[in-house]
C-alpha positions in Angstrom: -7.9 127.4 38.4 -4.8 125.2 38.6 -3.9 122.1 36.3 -4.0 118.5 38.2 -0.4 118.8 37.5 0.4 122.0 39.3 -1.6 121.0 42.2 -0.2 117.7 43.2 3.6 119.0 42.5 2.5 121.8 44.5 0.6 119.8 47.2 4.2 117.0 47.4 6.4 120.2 47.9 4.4 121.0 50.6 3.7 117.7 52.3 7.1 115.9 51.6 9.2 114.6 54.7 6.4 114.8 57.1 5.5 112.5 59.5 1.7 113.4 59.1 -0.7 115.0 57.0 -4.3 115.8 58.6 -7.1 117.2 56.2 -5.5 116.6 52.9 -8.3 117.3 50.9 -8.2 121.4 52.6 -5.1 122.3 51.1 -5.8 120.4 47.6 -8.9 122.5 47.1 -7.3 125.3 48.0 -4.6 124.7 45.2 -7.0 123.6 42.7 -8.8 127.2 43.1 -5.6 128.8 42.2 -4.9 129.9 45.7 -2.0 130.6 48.0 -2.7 128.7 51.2 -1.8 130.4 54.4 0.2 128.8 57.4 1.6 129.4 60.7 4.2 127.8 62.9 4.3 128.9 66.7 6.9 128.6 69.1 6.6 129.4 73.2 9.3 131.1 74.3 10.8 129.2 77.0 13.9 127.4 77.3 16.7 128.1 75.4 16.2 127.0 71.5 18.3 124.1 70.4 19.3 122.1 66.7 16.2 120.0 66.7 14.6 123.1 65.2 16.2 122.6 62.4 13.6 120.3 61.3 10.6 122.8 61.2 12.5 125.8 59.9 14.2 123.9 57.1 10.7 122.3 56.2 9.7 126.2 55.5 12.1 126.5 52.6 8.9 123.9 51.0 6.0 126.3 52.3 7.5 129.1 50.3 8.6 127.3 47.6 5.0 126.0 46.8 3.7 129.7 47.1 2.7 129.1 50.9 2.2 132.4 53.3 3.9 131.5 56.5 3.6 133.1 59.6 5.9 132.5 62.3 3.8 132.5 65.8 5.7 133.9 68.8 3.7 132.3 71.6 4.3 134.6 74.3 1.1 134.3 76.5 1.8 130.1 75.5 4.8 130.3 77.7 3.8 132.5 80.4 0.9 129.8 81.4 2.8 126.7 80.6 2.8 125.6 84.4 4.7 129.4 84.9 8.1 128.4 83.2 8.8 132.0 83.3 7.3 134.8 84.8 6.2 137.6 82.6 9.1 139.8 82.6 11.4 137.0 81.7 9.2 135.7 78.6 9.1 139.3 77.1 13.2 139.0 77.4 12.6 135.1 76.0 10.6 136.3 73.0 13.4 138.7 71.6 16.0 136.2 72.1 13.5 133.9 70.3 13.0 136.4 67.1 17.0 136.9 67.1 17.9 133.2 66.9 15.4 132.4 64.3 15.9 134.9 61.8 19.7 134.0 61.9 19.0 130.4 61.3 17.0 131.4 58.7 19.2 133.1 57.2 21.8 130.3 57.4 19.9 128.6 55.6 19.3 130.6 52.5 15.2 130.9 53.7 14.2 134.8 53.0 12.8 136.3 55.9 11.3 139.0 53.7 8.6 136.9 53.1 7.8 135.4 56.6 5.7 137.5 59.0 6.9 137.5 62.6 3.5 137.8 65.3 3.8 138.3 68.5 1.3 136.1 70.5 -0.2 139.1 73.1 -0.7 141.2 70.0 -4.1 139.7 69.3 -4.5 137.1 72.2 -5.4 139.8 75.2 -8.3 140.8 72.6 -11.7 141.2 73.7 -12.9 139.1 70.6 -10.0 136.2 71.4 -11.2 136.4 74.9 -15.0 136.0 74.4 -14.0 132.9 71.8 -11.8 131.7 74.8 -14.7 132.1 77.5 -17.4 130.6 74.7 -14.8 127.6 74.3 -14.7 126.8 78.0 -18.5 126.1 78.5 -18.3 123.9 75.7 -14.5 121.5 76.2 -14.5 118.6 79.1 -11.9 119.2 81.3 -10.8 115.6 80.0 -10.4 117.1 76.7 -8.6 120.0 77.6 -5.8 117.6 79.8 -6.0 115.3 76.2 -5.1 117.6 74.1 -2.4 119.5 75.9 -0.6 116.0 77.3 2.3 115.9 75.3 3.2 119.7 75.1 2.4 121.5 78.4 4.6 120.4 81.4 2.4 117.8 83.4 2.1 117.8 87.0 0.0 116.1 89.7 -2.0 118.7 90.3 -2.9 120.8 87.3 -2.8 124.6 86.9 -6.4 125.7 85.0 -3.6 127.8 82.6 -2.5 124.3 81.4 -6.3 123.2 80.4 -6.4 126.5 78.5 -3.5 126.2 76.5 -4.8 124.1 74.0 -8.0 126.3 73.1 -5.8 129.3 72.9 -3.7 126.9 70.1 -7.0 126.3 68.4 -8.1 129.8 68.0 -5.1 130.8 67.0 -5.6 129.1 63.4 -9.1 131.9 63.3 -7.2 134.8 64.0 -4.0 134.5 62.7 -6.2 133.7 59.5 -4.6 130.4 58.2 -5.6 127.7 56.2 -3.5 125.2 57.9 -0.6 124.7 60.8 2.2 123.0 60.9 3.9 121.5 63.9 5.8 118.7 65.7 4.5 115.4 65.9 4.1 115.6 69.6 1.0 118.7 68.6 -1.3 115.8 67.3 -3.7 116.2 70.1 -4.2 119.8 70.3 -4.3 119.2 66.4 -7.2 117.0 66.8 -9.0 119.5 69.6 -8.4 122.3 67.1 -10.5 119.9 64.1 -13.0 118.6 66.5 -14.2 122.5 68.5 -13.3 125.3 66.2 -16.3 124.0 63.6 -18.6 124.0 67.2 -17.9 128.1 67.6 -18.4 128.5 63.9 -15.3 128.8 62.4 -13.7 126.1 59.7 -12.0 123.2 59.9 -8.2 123.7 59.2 -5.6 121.1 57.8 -2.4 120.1 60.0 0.8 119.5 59.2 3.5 117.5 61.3 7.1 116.9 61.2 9.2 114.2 62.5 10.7 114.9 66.4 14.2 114.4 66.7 15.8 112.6 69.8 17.9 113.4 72.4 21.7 113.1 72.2 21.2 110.3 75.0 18.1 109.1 73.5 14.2 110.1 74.4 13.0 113.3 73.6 15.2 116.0 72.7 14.3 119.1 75.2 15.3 122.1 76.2 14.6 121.2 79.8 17.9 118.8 79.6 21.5 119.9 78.5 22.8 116.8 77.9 20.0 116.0 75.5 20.7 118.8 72.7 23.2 121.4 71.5 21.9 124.9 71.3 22.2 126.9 68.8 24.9 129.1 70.3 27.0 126.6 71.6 30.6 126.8 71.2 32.3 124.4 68.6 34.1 122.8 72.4 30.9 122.2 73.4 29.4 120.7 70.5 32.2 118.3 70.9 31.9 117.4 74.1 28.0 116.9 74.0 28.3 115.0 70.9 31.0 112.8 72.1 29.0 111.6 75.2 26.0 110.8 72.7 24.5 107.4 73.1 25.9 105.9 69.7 26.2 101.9 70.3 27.5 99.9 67.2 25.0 98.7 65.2 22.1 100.1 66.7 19.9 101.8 64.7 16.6 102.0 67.0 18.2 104.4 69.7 20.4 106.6 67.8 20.2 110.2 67.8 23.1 110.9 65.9 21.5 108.9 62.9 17.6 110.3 63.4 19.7 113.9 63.2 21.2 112.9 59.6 18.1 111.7 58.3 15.6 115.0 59.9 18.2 117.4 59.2 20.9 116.9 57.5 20.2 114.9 54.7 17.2 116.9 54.0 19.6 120.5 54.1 21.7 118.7 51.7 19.1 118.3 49.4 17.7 121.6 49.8 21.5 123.2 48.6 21.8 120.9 46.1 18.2 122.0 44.6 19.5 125.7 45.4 22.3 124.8 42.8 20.2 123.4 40.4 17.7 126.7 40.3 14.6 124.4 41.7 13.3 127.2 44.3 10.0 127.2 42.9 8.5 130.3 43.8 10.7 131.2 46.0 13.1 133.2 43.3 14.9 135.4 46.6 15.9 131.6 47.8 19.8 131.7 49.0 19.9 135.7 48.7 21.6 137.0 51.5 22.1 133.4 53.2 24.9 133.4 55.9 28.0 130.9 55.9 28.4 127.7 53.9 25.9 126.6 51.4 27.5 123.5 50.5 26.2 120.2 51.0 27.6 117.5 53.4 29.5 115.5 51.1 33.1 115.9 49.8 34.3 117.2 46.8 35.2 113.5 45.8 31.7 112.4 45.9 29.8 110.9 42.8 26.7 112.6 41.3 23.7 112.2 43.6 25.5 111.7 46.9 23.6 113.7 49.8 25.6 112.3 53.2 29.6 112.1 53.3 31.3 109.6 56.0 34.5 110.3 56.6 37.2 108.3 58.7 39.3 109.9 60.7 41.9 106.9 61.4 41.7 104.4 58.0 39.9 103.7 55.1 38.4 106.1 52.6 35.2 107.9 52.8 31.5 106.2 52.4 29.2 108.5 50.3 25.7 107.8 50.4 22.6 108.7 48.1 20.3 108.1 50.6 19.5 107.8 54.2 18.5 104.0 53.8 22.2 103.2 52.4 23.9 104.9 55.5 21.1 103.3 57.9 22.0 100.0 56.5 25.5 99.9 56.7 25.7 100.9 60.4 23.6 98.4 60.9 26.0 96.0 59.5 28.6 97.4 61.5 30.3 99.1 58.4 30.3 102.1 59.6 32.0 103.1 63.2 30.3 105.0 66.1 33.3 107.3 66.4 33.5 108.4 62.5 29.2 108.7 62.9 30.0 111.0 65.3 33.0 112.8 64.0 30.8 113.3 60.5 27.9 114.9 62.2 29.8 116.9 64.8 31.4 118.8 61.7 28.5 119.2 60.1 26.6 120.9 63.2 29.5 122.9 63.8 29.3 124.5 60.1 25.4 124.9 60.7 25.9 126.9 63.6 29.3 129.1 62.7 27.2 131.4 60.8 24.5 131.5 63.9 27.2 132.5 66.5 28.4 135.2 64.3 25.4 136.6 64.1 25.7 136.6 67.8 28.8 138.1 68.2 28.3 140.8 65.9 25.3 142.2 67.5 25.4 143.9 71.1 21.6 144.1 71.1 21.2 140.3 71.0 24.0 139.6 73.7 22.1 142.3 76.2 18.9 140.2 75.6 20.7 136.9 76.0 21.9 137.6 79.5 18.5 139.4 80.2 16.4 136.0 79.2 19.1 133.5 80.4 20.7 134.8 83.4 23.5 133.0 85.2 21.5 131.2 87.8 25.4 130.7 89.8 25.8 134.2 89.5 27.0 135.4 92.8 23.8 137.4 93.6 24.7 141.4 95.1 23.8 141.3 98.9 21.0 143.5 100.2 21.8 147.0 101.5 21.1 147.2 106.0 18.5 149.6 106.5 20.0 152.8 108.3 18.3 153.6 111.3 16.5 156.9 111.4 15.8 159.0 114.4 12.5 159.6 114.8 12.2 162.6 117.9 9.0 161.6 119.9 5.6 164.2 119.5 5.5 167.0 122.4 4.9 166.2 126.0 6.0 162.1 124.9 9.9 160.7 125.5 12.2 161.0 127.9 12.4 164.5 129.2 8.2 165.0 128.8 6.9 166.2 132.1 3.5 164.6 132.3 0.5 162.5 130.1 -0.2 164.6 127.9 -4.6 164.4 128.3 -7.0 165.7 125.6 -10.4 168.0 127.3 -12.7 169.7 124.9 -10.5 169.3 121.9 -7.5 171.0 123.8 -4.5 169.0 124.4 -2.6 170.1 128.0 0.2 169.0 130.1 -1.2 167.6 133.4 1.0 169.8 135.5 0.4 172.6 133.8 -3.2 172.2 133.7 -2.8 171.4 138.0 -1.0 174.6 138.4 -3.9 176.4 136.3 -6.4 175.1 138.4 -5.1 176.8 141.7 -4.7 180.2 140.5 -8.8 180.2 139.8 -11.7 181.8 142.3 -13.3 179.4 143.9 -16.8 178.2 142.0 -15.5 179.0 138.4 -16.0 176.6 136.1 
């Protein structure tokens, strides 16, 4: 059994920076018996991964800090019935690429991936036990729960695919048979969250806890999605493009309602600052392997100028000194009072993305294996395509007695086939009256 004490530091580490916490009371009793809990995070592998999952990844660091066993969820068979994003072929391609770019960004981050455990979706899903659960779920969910619960995460269309209404009980079951106490998730998973609470109690099983984080916005506002390039940076983008992307980002003086730029500071940047500057101070928790084998800088996002406490650095590029800031309020606060410019907003985050994902492209450029499966999973849609081959004509010479030259129809008596002139000429040298 575990002190009061140990269980709500335990419990905060876990549940700090979220957005949303559902079934509190699961993992508290879980840490009050002394236990690890157990989690997973899925992913479908789809479009091309970009910076806004920072914000789930770098929540991990807490999981395994507290003691938590993560599994990360490769949701292969998610992808492949998501209105058919991809067809099969090209989500087995998506899922390596998937497993190469998160292991790198965990390890830019310091997060050991010695204790995560990678599942691949179709390991367990194409089951006959998953498949019975799926078949027992579908005489029991409304198809107005099913289009609920999957609204803000499978691609809506006017007319419905049945592999869209599944999706969301194929979430749910996932929580049995990956054998977790509780998932964690985007905001925008509330509803299959709530499906999950509401039908997996009604086949039997428990009643697991649910974890969101905060969704970042788009570069130009909205959601930030890997269906729009103008919306996010990818994780192997070039420091050119990062630039460019981040230089056409919606970033109006004094707004700080619409602002990607400052919602990326405050979900990522801010909070990766304070996980370095905990790293430095030997407050991993559990986690003792913590920044072992992390990749690129491991400083925080301040200057060396900054005083004690200072998590975000401003700097201008044309006059006055830097701004350093303790917390996000401060910085949110003096944008809004216009003492902070758009252009050095912009300039302060674009270097700090382009250090986050320096030690990601190296990665990339280092390993041939990866590059193969990049062009495999992303090919070049204006790639000039090769142009089919003309069929060679064949001869083909005609059976006997048929074509050109053939003498006579060719006629079938008795199971014998004859030529008609021959059989004439046959006929004559006979006696008369044989048969």
């Amino acid at each position: 059994m575990a002190s009061e004490e140990q269980v709500q530091r335990k419990y905060n580490l876990i549940t700090r920076r979220l957005q949303e916490v559902l079934g509190a009371d699961i993992i508290k009793g879980i840490l009050a018996e002394g236990r690890s809990p157990k989690a997973y995070w899925g992913t479908t592998p789809t479009g091309r991964p970009h910076i806004g999952y920072f914000v789930p990844l770098t929540k991990i660091a807490d999981f395994l800090r507290a003691g938590v066993e993560v599994k990360v969820l490769l949701a292969d068979v998610h992808a492949f019935l998501d209105n058919l994003k991809a067809p099969l072929d090209l989500v087995a391609h998506r899922t390596k690429y998937y497993e190469f770019v998160l292991r790198a960004v965990f390890d830019s981050l310091g997060i050991p991936t010695s204790k995560l455990t990678f599942v691949l979706g179709s390991d367990y899903q194409l089951s006959r036990e998953y498949n019975l659960d799926n078949y027992k779920l579908c005489t029991i969910v409304t198809e107005h729960d099913a289009k609920k619960a999957g609204s803000e995460v499978v691609k809506q269309v006017e007319s419905p695919l049945l592999s869209g209404l599944i999706y969301p009980g194929l979430q749910a079951l996932d929580e049995q048979y990956l054998g977790v106490d509780f998932q964690f998730g985007g905001a925008d998973q509330r509803k299959i969250f709530t499906y999950a609470e509401l039908y997996l109690p009604r086949l039997g099983y428990a009643k697991r806890a649910h974890l969101m984080n905060t969704m970042v916005p788009g570069l130009m506002g909205g959601k930030m999605s890997s269906s729009d390039p103008d919306s996010k940076i990818d994780f192997l983008d070039t420091p050119e493009t990062v630039k460019r992307k981040i230089k056409k980002a919606f970033c109006e003086e004094g707004n700080v309602t619409e602002n990607g730029l400052l919602s990326f500071i405050k979900a990522v940047l801010i909070p990766i600052s304070e996980l370095r500057l905990e790293r430095l101070r030997g407050d991993t928790g559990e986690d003792e392997d913590e920044g072992k084998g992390s990749t690129g800088s491991q400083a925080p996002f301040f200057t060396d100028d900054a005083p004690e406490g200072t998590v975000f650095t401003i700097t201008r590029e044309k006059s006055g000194g830097p701004s350093h800031y303790k917390t996000y309020q401060e910085l949110e606060d003096d944008f809004a009072a216009k003492k902070v410019h758009p252009g050095d907003l912009k300039a302060s985050v674009r270097e700090a993305i382009v250090g986050l994902l320096e030690p990601i492209r190296a990665a990339f450029l280092a390993n041939e294996e990866w590059q193969q499966i990049e062009q495999l999973a992303y090919p070049d849609p204006n790639a000039k395509k090769e142009p089919k081959k003309k069929k060679e004509k064949v001869y083909h010479p005609p059976p006997p007695g048929k074509g050109k030259n053939a003498k006579g129809v060719s006629t079938q008596a008795d199971g014998v086939v004859t030529d008609e002139t021959t059989r004439s000429e046959a006929s004559a040298d006979r006696p008369n009256g044989d048969a």
